[in-house]
C-alpha positions as CSV (number, residue, x, y, z in Angstrom):
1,X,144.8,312.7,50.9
2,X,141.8,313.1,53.6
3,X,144.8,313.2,56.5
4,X,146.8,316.2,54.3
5,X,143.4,318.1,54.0
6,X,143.1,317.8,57.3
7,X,146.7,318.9,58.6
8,X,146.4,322.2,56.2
9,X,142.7,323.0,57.3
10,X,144.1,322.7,61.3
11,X,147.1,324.6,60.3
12,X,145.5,327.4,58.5
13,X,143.5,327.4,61.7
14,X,146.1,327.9,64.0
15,X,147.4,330.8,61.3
16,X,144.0,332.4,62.1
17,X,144.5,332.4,65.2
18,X,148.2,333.7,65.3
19,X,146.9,336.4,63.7
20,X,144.0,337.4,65.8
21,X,147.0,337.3,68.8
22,X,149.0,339.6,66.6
23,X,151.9,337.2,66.5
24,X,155.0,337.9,65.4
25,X,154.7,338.2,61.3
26,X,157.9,335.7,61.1
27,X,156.0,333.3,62.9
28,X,153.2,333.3,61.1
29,X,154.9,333.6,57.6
30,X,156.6,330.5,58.4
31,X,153.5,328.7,59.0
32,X,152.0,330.0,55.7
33,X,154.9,328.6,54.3
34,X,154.2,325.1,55.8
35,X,150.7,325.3,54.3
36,X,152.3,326.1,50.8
37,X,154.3,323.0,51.2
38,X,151.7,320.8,52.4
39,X,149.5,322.6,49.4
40,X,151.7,321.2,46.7
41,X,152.8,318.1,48.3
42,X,148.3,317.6,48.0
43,X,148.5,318.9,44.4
44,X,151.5,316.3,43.3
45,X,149.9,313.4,45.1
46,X,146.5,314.4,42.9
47,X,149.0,315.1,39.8
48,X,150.3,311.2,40.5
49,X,146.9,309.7,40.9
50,X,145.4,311.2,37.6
51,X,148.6,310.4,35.9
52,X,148.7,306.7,36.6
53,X,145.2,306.6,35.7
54,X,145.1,308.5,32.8
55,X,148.9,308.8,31.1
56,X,150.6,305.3,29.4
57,X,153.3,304.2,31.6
58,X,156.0,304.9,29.1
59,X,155.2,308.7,29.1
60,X,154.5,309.0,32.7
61,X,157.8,309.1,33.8
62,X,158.3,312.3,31.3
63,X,154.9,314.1,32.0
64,X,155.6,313.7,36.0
65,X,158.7,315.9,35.4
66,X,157.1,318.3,33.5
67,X,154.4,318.3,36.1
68,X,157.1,318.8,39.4
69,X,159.0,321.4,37.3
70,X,155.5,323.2,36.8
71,X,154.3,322.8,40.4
72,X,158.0,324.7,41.9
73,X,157.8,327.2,39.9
């Protein structure tokens, strides 16, 4: 989890500093939409460790879907 933070706080970073350089908007759109990506990749990797800790294994298999469907909405 530390290495994801990481990547999304060096790529909201470099967003910053796209738009202090007045980049192209494109440009920096797609790299908001990396961090997005990257920001609910974080959130299901959290979702996973709560659910093996906290959820009997016959329903996690059921709750993670619910859960995934939730998160791409």
């Amino acid at each position: 989890m530390q290495k994801r933070i990481s990547r999304m706080s060096g790529q909201l970073r470099g967003i910053q500093k796209m738009v202090e350089d007045q980049r192209d908007p494109v440009e920096i759109l797609q790299q908001i939409s990396a961090v997005k990506k990257a920001i609910n990749g974080l959130t299901t990797e959290i979702i996973l460790l709560y659910l093996s800790e906290n959820v009997s294994p016959k329903k996690q298999k059921e709750v993670l879907q619910i859960v995934k469907r939730a998160i791409d909405l």
